[in-house]
mmCIF file as gemmi writes it, N, C-alpha and C atoms, coordinates in Angstrom:
data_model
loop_
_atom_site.group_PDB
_atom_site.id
_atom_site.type_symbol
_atom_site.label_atom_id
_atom_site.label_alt_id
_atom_site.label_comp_id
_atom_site.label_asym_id
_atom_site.label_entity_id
_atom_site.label_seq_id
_atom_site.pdbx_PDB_ins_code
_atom_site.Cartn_x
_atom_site.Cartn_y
_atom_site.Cartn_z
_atom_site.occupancy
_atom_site.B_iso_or_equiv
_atom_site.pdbx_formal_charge
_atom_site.auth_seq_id
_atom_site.auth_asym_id
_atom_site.pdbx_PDB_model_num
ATOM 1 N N . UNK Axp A 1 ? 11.649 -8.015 -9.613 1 0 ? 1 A 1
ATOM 2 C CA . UNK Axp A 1 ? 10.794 -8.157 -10.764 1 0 ? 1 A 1
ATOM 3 C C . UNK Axp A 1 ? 10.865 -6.85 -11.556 1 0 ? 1 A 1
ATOM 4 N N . UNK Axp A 2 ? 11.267 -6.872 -12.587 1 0 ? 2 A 1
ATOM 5 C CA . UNK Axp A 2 ? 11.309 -5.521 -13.189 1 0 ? 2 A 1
ATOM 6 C C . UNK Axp A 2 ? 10.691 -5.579 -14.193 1 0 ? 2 A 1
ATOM 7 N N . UNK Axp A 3 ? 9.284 -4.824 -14.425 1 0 ? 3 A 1
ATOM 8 C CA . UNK Axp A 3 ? 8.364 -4.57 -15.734 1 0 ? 3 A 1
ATOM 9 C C . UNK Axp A 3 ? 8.655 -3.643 -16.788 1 0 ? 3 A 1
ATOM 10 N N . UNK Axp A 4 ? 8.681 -4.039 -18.056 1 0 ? 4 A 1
ATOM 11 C CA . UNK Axp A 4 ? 9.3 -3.436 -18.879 1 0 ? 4 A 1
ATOM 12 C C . UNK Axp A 4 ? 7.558 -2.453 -19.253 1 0 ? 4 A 1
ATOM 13 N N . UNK Axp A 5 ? 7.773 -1.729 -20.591 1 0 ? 5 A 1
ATOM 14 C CA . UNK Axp A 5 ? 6.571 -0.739 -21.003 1 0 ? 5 A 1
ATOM 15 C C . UNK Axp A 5 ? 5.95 -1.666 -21.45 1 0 ? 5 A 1
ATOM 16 N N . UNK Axp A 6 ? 6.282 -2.536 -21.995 1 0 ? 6 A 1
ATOM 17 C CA . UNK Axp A 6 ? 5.012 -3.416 -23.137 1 0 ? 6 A 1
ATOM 18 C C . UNK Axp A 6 ? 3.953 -4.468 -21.776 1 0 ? 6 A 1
ATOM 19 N N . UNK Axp A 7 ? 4.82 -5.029 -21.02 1 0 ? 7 A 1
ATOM 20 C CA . UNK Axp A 7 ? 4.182 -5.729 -20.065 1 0 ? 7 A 1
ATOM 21 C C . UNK Axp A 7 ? 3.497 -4.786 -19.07 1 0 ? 7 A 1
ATOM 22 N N . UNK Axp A 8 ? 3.591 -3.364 -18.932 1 0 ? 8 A 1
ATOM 23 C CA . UNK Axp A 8 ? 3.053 -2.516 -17.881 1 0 ? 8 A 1
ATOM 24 C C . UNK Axp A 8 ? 1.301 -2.323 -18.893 1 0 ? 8 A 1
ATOM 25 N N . UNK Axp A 9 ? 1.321 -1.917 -19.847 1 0 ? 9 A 1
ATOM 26 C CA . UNK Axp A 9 ? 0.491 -1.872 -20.929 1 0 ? 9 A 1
ATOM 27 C C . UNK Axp A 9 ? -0.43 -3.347 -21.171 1 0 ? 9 A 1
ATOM 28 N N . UNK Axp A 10 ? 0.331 -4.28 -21.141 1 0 ? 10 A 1
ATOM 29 C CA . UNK Axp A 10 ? -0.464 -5.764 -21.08 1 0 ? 10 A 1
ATOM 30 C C . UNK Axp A 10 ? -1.854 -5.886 -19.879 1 0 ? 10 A 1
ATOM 31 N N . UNK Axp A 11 ? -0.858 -5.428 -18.587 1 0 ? 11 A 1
ATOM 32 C CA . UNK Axp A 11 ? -1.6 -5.524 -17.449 1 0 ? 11 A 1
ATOM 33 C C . UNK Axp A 11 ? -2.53 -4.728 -17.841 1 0 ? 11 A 1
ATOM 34 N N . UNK Axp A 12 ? -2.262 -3.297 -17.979 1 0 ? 12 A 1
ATOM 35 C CA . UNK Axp A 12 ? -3.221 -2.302 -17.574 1 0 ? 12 A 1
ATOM 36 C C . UNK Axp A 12 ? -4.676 -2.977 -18.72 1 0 ? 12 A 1
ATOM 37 N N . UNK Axp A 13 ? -4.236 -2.769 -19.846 1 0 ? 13 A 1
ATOM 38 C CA . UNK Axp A 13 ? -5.704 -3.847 -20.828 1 0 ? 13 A 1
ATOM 39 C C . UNK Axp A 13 ? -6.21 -4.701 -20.363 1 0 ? 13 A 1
ATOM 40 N N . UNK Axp A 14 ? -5.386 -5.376 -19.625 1 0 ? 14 A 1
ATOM 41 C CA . UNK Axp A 14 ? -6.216 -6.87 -18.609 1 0 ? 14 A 1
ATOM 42 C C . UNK Axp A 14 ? -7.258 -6.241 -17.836 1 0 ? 14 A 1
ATOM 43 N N . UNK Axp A 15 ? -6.764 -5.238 -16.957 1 0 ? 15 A 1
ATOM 44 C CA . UNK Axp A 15 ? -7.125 -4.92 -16.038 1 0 ? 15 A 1
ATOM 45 C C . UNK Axp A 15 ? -8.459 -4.333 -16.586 1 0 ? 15 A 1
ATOM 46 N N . UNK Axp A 16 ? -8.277 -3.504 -17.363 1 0 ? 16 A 1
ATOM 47 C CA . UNK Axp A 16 ? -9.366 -3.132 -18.19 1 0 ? 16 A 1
ATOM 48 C C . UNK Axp A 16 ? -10.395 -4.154 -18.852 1 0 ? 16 A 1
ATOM 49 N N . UNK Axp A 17 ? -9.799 -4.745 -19.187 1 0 ? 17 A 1
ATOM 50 C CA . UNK Axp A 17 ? -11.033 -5.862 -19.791 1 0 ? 17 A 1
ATOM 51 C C . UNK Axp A 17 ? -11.74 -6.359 -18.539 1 0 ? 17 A 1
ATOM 52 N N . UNK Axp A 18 ? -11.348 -6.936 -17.725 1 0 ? 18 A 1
ATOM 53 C CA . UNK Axp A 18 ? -11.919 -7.472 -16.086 1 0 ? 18 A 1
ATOM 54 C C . UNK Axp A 18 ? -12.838 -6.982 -15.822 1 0 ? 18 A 1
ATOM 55 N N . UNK Axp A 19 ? -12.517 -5.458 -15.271 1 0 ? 19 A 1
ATOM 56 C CA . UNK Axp A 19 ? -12.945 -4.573 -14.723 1 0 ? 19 A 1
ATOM 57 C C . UNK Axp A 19 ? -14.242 -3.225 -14.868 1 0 ? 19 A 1
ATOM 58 N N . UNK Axp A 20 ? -14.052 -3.295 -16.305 1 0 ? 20 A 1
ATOM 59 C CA . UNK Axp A 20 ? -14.668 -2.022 -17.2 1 0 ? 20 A 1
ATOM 60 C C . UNK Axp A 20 ? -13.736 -1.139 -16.765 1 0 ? 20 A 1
ATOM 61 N N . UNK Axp A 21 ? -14.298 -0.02 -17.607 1 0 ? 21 A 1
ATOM 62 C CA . UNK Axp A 21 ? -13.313 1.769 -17.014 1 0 ? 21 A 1
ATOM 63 C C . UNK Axp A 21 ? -14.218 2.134 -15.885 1 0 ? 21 A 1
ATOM 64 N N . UNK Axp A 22 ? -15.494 1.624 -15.925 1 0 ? 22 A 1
ATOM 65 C CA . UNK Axp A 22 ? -16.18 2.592 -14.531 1 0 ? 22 A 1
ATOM 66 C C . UNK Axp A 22 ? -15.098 2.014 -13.271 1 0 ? 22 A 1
ATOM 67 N N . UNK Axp A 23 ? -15.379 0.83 -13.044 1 0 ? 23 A 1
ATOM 68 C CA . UNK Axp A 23 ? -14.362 0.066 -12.06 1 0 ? 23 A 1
ATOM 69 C C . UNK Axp A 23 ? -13.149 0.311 -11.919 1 0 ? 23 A 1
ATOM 70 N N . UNK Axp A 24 ? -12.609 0.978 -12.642 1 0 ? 24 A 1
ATOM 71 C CA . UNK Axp A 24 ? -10.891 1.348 -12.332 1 0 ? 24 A 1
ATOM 72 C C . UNK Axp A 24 ? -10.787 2.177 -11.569 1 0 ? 24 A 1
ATOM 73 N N . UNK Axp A 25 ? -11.296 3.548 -11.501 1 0 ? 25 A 1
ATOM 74 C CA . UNK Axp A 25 ? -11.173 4.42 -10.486 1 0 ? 25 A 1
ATOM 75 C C . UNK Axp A 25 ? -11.55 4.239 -9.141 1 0 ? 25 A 1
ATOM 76 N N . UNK Axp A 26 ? -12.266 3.576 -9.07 1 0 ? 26 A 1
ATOM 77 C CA . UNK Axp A 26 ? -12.854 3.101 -7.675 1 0 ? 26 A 1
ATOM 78 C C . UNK Axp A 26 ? -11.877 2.035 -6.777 1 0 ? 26 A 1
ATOM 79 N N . UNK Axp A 27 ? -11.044 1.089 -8.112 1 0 ? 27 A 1
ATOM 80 C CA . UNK Axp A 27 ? -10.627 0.091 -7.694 1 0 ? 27 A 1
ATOM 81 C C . UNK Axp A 27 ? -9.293 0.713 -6.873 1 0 ? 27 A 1
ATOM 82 N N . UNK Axp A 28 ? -8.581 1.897 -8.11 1 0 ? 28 A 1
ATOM 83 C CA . UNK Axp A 28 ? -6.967 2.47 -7.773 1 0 ? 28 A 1
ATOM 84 C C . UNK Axp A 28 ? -7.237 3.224 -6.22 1 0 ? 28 A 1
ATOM 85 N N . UNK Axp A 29 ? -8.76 3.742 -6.013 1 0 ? 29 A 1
ATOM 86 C CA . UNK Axp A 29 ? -9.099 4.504 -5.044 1 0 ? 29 A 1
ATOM 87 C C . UNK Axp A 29 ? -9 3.79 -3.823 1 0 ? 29 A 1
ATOM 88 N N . UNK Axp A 30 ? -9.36 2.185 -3.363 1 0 ? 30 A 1
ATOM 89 C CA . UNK Axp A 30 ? -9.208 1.838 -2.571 1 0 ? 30 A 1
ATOM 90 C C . UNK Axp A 30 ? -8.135 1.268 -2.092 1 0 ? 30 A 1
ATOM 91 N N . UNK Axp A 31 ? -7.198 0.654 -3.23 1 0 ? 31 A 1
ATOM 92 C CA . UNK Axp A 31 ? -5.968 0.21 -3.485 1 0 ? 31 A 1
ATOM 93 C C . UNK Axp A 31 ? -5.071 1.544 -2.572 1 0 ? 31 A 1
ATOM 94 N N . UNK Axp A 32 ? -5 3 -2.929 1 0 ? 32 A 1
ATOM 95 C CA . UNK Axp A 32 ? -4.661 3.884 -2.265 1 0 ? 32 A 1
ATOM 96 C C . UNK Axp A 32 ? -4.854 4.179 -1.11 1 0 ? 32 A 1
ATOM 97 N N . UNK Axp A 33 ? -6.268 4.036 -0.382 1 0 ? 33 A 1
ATOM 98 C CA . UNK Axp A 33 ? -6.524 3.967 0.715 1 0 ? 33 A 1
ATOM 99 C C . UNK Axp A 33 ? -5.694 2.697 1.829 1 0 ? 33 A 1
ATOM 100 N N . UNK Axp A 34 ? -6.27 1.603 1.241 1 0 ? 34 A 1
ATOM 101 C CA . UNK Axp A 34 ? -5.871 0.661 2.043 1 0 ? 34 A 1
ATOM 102 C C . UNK Axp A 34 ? -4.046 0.624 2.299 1 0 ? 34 A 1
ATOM 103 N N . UNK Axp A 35 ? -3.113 1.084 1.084 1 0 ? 35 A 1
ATOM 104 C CA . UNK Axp A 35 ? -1.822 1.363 1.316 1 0 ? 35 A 1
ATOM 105 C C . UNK Axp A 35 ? -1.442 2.466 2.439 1 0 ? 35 A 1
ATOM 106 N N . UNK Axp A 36 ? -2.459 3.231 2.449 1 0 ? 36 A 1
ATOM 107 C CA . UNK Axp A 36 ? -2.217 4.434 3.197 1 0 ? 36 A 1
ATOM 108 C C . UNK Axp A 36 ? -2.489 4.093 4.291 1 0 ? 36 A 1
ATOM 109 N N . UNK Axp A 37 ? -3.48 3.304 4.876 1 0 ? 37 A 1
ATOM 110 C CA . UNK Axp A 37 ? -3.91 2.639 6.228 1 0 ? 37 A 1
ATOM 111 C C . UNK Axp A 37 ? -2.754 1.594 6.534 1 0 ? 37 A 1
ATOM 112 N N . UNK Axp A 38 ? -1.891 1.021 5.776 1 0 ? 38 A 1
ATOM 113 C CA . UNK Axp A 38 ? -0.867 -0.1 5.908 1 0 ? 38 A 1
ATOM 114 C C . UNK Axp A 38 ? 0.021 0.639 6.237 1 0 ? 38 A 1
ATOM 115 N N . UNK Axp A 39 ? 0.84 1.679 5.796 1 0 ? 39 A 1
ATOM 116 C CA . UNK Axp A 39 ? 1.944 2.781 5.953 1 0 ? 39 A 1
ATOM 117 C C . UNK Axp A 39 ? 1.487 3.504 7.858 1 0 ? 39 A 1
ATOM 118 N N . UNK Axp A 40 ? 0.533 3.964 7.818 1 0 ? 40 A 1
ATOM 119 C CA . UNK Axp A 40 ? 0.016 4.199 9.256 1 0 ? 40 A 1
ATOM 120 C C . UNK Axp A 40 ? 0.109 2.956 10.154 1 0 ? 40 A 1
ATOM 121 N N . UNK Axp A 41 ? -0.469 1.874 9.638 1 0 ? 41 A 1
ATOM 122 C CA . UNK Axp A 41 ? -0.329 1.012 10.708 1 0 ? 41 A 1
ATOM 123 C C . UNK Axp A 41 ? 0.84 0.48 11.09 1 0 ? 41 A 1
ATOM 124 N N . UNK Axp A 42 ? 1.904 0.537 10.12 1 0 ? 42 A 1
ATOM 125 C CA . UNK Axp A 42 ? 3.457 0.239 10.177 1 0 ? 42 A 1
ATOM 126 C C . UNK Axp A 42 ? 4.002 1.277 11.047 1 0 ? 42 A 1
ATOM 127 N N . UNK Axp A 43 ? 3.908 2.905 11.001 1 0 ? 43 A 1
ATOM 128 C CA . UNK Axp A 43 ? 4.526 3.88 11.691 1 0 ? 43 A 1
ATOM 129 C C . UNK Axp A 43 ? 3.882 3.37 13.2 1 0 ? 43 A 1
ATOM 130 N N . UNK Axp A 44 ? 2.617 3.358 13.525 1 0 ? 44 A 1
ATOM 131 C CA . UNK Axp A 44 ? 2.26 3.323 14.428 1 0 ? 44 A 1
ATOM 132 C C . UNK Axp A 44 ? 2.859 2.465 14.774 1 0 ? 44 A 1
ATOM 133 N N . UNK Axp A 45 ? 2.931 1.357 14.717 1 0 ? 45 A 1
ATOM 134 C CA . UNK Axp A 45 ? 3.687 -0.082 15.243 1 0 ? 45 A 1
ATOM 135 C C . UNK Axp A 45 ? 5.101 0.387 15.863 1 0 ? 45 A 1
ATOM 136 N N . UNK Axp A 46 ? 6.077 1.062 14.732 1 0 ? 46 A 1
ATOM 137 C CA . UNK Axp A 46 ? 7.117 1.23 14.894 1 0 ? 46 A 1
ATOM 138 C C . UNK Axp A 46 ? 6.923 2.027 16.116 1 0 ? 46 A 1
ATOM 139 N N . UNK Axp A 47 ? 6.461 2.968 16.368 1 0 ? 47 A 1
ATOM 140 C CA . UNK Axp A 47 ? 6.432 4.293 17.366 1 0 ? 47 A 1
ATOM 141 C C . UNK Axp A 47 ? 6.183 3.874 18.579 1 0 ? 47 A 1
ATOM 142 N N . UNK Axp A 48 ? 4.731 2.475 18.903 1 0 ? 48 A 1
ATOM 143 C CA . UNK Axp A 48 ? 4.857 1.567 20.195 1 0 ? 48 A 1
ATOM 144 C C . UNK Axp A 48 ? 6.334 1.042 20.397 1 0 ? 48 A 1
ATOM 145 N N . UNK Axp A 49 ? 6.777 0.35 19.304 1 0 ? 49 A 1
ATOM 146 C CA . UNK Axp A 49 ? 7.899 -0.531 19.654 1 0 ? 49 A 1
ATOM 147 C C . UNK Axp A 49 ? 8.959 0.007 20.013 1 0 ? 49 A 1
ATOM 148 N N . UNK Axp A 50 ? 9.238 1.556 19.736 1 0 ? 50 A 1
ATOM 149 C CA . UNK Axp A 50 ? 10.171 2.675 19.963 1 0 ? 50 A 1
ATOM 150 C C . UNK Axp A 50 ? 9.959 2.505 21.588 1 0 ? 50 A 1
ATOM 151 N N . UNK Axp A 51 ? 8.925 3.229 21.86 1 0 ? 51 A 1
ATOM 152 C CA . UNK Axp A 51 ? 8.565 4.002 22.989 1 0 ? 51 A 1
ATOM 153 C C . UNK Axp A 51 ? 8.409 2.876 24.375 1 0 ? 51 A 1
ATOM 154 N N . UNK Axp A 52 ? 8.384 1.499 23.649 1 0 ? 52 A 1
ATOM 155 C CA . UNK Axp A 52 ? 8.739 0.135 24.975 1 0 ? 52 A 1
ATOM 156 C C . UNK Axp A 52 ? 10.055 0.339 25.301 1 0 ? 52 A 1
ATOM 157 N N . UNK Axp A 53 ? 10.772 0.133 23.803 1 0 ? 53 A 1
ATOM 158 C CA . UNK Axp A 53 ? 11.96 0.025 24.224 1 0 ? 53 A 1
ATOM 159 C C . UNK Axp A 53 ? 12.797 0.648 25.207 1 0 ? 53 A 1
ATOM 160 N N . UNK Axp A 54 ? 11.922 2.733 25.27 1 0 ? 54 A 1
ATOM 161 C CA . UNK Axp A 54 ? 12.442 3.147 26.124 1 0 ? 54 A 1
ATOM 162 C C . UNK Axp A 54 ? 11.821 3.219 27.747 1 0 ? 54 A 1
ATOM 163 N N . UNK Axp A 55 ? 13.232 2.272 28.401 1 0 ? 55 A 1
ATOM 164 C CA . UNK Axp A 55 ? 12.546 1.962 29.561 1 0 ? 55 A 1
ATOM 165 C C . UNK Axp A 55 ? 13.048 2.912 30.717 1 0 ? 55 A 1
ATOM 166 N N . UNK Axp A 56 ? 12.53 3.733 31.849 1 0 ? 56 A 1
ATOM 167 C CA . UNK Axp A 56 ? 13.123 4.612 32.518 1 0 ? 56 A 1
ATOM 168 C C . UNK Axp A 56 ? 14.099 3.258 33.723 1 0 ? 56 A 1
ATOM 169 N N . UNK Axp A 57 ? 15.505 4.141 33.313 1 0 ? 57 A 1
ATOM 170 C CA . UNK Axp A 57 ? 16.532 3.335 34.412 1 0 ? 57 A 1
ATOM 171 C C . UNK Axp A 57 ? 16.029 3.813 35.83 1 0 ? 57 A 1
ATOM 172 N N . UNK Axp A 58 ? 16.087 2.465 37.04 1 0 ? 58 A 1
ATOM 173 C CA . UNK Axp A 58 ? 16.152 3.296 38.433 1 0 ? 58 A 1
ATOM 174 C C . UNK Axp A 58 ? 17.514 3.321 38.926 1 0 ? 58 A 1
ATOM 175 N N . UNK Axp A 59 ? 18.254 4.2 39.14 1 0 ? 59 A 1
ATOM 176 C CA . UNK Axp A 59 ? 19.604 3.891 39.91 1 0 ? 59 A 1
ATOM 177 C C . UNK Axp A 59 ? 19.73 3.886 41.358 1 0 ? 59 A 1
């Protein structure tokens, strides 16, 4: 999907009309958070699924 300037500008007025301006900062604020908790919960995942994989050989 590739957004050009005029359609990035469309949204953002939408968004604005919806929302008010008080509501935007609060909204981008949690939007940030919750990405940042998704990115952690992905590493973490990965780092269990690493650390199964390594299984000690008995010979």
């Amino acid at each position: 999907m590739n957004l050009g300037a005029t359609e990035l500008i469309i949204v953002l007025v939408i968004l604005l009309v919806l929302f008010g301006g008080a509501k935007l900062p609060k909204l981008a604020r949690s939007l940030g958070r919750a990405q940042k908790e998704f990115k952690e919960g992905v590493t973490e995942g990965s780092k269990a699924e690493d650390s199964a994989d390594e299984k000690p050989t008995d010979a």
